[in-house]
C-alpha positions as CSV (number, residue, x, y, z in Angstrom):
1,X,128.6,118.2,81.5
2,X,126.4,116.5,78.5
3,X,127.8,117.2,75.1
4,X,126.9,119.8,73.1
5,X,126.2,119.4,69.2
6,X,128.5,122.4,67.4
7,X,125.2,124.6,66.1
8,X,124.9,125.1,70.0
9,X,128.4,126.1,70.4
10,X,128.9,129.8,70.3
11,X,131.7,130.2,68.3
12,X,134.7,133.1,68.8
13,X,137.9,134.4,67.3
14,X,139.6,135.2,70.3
15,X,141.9,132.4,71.4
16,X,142.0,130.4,67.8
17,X,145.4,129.4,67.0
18,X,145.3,131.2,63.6
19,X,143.1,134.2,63.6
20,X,142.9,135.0,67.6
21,X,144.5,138.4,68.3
22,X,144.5,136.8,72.1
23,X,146.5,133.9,71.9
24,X,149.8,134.9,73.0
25,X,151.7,132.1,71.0
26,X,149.2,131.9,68.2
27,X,149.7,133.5,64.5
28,X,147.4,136.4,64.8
29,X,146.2,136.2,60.9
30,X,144.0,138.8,59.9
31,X,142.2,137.5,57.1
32,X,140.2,140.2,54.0
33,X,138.0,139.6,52.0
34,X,137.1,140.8,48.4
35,X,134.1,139.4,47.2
36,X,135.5,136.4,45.9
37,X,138.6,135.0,47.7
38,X,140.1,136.0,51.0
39,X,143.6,136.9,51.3
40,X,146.0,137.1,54.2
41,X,150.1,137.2,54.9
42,X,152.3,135.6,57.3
43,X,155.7,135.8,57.8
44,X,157.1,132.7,59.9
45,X,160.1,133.3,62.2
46,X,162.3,130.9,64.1
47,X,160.0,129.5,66.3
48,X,158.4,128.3,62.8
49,X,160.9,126.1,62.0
50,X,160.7,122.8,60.7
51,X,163.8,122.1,59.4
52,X,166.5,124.4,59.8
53,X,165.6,127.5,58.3
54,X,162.7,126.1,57.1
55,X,158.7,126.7,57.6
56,X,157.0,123.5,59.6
57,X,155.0,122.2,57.3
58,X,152.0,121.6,60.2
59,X,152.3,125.3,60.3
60,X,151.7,125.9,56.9
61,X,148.7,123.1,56.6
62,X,147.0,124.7,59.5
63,X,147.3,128.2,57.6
64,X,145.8,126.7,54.7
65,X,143.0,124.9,56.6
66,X,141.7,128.4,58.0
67,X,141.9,130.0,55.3
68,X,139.4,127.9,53.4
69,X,137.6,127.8,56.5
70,X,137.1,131.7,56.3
71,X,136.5,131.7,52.6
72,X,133.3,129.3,53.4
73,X,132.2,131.7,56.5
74,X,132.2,134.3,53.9
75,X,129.3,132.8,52.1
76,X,127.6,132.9,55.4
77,X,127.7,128.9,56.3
78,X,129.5,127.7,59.9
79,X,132.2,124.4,58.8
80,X,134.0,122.2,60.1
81,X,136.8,120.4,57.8
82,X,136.1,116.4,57.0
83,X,138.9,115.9,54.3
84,X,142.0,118.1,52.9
85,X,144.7,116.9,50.6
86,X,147.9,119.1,50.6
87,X,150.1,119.6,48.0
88,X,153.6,121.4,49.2
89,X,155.4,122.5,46.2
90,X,158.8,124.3,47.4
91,X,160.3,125.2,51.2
92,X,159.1,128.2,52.8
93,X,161.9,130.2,54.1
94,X,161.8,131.7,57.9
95,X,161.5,135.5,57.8
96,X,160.4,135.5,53.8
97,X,156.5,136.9,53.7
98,X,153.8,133.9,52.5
99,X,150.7,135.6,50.5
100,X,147.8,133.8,51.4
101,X,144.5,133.0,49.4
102,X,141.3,130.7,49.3
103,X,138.5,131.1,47.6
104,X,134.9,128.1,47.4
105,X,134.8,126.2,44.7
106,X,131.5,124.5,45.4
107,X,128.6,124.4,48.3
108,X,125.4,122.3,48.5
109,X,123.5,122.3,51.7
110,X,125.1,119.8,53.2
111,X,129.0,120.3,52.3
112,X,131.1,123.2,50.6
113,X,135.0,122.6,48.9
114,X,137.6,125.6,49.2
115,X,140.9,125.5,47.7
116,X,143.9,127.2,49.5
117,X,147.1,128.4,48.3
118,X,150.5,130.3,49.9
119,X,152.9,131.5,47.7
120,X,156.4,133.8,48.2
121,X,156.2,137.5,47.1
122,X,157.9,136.4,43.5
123,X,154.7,134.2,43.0
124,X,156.8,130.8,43.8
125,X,154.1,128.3,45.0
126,X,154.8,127.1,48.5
127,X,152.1,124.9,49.1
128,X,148.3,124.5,47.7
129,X,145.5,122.0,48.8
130,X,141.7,121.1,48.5
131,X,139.3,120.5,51.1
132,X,135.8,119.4,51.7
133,X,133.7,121.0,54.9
134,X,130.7,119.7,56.3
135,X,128.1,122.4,56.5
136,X,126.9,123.1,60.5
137,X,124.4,125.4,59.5
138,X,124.1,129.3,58.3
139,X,125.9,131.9,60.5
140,X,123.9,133.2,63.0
141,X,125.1,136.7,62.8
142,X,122.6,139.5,61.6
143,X,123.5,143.3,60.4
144,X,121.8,145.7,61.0
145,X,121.4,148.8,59.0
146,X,120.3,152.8,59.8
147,X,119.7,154.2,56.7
148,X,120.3,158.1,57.2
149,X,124.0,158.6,57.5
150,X,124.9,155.4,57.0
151,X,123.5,154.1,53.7
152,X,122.0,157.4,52.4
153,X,123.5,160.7,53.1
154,X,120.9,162.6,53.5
155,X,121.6,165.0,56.5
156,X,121.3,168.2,54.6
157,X,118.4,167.5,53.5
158,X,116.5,166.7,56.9
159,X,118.5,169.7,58.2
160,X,117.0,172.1,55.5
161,X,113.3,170.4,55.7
162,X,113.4,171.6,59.7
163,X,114.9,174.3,59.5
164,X,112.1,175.9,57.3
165,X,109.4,174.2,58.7
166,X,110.4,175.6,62.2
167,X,111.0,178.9,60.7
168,X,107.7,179.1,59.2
169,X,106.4,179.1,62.7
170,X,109.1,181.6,63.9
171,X,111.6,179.6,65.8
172,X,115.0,178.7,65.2
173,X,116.2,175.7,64.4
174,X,120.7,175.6,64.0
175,X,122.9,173.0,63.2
176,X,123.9,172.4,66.7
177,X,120.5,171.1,67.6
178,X,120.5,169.0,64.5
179,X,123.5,167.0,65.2
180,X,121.9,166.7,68.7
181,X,118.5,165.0,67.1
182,X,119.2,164.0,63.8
183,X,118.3,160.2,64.1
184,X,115.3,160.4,66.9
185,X,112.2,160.3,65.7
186,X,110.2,163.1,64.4
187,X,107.7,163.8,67.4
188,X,110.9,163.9,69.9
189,X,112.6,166.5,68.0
190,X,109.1,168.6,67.5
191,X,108.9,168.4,71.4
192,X,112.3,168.6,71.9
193,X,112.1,172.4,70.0
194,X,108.8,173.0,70.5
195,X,108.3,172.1,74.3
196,X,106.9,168.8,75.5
197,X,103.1,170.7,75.9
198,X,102.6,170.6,72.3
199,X,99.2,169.6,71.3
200,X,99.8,165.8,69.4
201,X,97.6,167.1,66.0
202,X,100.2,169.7,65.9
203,X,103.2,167.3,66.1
204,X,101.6,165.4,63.4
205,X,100.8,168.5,61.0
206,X,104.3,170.1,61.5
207,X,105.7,166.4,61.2
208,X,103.6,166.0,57.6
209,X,104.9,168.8,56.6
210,X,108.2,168.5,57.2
211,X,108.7,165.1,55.3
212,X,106.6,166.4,52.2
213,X,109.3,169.0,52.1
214,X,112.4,166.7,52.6
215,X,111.1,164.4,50.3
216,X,110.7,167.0,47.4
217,X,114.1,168.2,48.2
218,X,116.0,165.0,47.9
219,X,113.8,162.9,45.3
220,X,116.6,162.2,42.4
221,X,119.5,163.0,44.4
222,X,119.6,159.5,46.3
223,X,122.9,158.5,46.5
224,X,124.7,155.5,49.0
225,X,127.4,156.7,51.1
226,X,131.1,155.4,50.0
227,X,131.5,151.9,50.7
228,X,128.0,150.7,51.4
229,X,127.1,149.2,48.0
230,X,129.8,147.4,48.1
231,X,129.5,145.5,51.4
232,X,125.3,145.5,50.7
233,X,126.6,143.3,47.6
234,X,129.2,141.3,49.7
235,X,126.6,140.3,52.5
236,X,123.7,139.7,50.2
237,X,122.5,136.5,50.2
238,X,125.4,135.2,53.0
239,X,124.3,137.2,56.3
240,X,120.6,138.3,57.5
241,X,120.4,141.7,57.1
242,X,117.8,144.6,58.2
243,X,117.1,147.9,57.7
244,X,115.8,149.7,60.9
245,X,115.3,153.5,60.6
246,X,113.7,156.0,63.1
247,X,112.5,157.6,59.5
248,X,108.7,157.5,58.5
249,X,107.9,154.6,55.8
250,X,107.3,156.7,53.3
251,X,110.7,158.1,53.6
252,X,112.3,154.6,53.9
253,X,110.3,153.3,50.6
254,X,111.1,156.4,48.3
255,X,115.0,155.8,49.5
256,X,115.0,152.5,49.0
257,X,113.2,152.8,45.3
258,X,115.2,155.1,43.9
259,X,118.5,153.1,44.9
260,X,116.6,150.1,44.3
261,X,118.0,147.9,47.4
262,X,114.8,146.5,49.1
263,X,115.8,143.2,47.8
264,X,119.2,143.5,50.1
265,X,117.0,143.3,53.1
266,X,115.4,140.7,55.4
267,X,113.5,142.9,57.2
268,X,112.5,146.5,57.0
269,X,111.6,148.3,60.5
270,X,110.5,152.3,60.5
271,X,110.1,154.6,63.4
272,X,105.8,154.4,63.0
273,X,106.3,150.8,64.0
274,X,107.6,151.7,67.9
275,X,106.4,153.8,70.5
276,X,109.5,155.1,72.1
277,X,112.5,156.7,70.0
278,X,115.8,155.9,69.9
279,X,117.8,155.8,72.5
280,X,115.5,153.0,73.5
281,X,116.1,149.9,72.2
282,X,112.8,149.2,71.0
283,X,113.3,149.9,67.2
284,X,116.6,147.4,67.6
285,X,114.6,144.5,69.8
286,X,111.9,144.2,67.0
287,X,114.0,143.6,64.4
288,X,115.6,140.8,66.5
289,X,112.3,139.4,67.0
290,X,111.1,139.9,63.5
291,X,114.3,137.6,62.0
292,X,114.3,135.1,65.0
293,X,118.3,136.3,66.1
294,X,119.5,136.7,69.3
295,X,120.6,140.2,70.1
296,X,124.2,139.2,70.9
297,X,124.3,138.3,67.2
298,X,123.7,141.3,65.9
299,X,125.8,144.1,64.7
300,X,124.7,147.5,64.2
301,X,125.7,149.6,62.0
302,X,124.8,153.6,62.6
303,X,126.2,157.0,62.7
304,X,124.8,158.9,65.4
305,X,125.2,159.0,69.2
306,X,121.9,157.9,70.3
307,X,121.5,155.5,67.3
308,X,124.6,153.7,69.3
309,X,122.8,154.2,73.1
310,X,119.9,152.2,71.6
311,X,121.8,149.7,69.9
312,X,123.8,148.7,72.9
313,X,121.1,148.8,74.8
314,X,119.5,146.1,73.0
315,X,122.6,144.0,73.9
316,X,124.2,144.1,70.2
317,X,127.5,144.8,68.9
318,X,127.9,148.7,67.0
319,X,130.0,149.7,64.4
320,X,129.8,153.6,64.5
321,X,130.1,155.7,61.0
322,X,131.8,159.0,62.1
323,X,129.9,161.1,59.2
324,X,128.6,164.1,61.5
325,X,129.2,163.7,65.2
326,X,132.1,164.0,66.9
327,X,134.1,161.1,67.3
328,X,134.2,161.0,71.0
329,X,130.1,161.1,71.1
330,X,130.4,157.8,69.6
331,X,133.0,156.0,72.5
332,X,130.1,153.3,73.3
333,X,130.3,151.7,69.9
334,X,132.3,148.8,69.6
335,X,134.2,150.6,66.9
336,X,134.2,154.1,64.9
337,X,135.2,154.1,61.7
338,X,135.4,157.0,59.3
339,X,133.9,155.4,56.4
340,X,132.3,152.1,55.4
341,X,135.2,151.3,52.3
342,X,137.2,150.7,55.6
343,X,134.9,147.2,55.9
344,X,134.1,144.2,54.5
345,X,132.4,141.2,55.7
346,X,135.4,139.6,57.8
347,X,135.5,143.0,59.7
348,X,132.1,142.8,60.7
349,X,132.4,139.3,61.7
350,X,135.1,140.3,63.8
351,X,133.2,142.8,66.3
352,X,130.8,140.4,67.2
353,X,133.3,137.6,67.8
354,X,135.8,139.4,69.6
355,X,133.9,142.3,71.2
């Protein structure tokens, strides 16, 4: 087998000594992030030991290599260490807890230096070091954004919108076959009320009329969901992101004015630019194409049932927002959370290695 140069290497989480949740004699870290340093705690047991009683101290380098290895993945650049230097300070007793924490101190394009340090719950300095990575290249790994129910919530007002533009024409339009629609696009759900032998210059009047009236009710009442300005401000700059919305344009550039997040985004793909809704994968695929990513690289992030069908049938990774739809609905994503302050980047990171 020829060799392989590492930015051909697909890397994972899985079996790593450190980090890997599937190494059945390995630490099982789980690293977080905050925004500036990521943090993680160990307590060593017996099978540790150095000396007697006593932390290996092989153990407690390799802790503090991975950890500066994640702090430099955080800023959305693949590593691989060249030099550390190790300071240990005081004996790390089996069975006390070790706080760990790493943060970059510096990144060009060609190298980046963390600095790692583990400490005892009193604040007693086990060990701390300094190390220099060379840089592989950026990560490859691309988010993917909805933007109704997951960055916006802006449900009740799409709900109210249809509901009296389908009443003005006489027909009924309940909650029930919201949730059942709410993020197709907006001819599906005229033809999924209306029948499928609706004339197409009705679709598109009752479709008109229906975003002039959702977007008078929700102009000035923009907010983002909990959580999401957060991890928007946590991934800028480090991971390609997009924002790909079944929504009309116009929709997607009065949102994203009034919060003022275009700049967040690599690419912006609406519902106007596809010909099939979701669940097809379409809306999903040419995003992928647009920012040059493989699909198997990409995580998802939406909040309703068919918004996950399309994502997974693009062949990416989905992390399901359980705003509005039942839990269960949602079983194909990769993971459901309840809300988005449950994240941050790590997390993310995480589905797509180890899903």
């Amino acid at each position: 087998m020829r060799n392989r140069s590492l930015k051909e290497v697909e890397y994972t989480s899985g079996c790593c000594f450190v980090c890997g949740q599937n190494n059945p004699i390995g630490l099982k870290l789980e690293f977080v992030y905050d925004g500036e340093k990521v943090e993680s705690e160990f307590t060593p047991q017996q099978f540790h030991e150095g000396w007697t009683g006593f932390t290996h101290g092989g153990i407690l380098y390799t802790i503090l290599d991975e950890a500066n290895f994640y702090a430099i993945l955080c800023h959305g650049l693949d590593c691989v260490t060249g030099t550390s230097e190790v300071k240990f300070r005081h004996p790390a007793p089996v069975g006390e807890p070790i706080q760990i924490s790493a943060q970059v101190t510096q990144k060009t394009h060609r190298v980046a230096k963390a600095k790692g340090m583990l400490t005892l719950k009193d604040g007693t300095i086990i060990a701390e070091n300094a190390s220099l990575f060379y840089i592989v290249g950026k990560t490859r790994i691309t988010i993917m954004w909805d933007m109704d129910g997951v960055l916006v919530d802006s449900a009740s007002f799409h709900f109210a919108a249809w509901r009296e533009v389908f009443s003005r024409r006489g027909v009924k339009f309940s909650e029930e076959d919201f949730i059942k629609l709410f993020g197709s696009r907006n001819d599906f759900i005229v033809r999924s009320i209306l029948g499928q032998n609706i004339l197409e210059e009705d679709i598109k009047s009752i479709v008109q009329e229906k975003e002039l009236e959702f977007r008078d009710k929700i102009k000035g009442k923009v907010k983002l969901l909990p959580g999401a300005s957060r991890l928007l401000d946590m991934l800028k700059g480090n991971l390609k992101m997009a924002l790909v919305s079944s929504a009309p344009k116009e929709n997607i550039d009065l949102i994203i004015s009034e919060l003022n997040i275009e700049e967040y985004f690599d690419c912006i793909v609406s519902g106007h630019e596809v010909a099939e809704s979701k669940p097809s994968p379409e809306i999903y695929s040419l995003a992928a194409q647009r920012l040059g990513t493989n699909p198997r690289n990409c995580l998802v992030i939406e909040d309703s049932p068919l918004g996950v069908k399309g994502a997974k049938a693009a062949g990416m990774k989905c992390l399901a927002v359980n705003h509005s739809h039942p839990q269960q609905s949602m079983i194909e994503a990769n993971i459901v959370v309840n809300t988005l302050e449950d994240m941050d980047l790590l997390s993310l990171l995480k589905i797509v290695w180890e899903s």
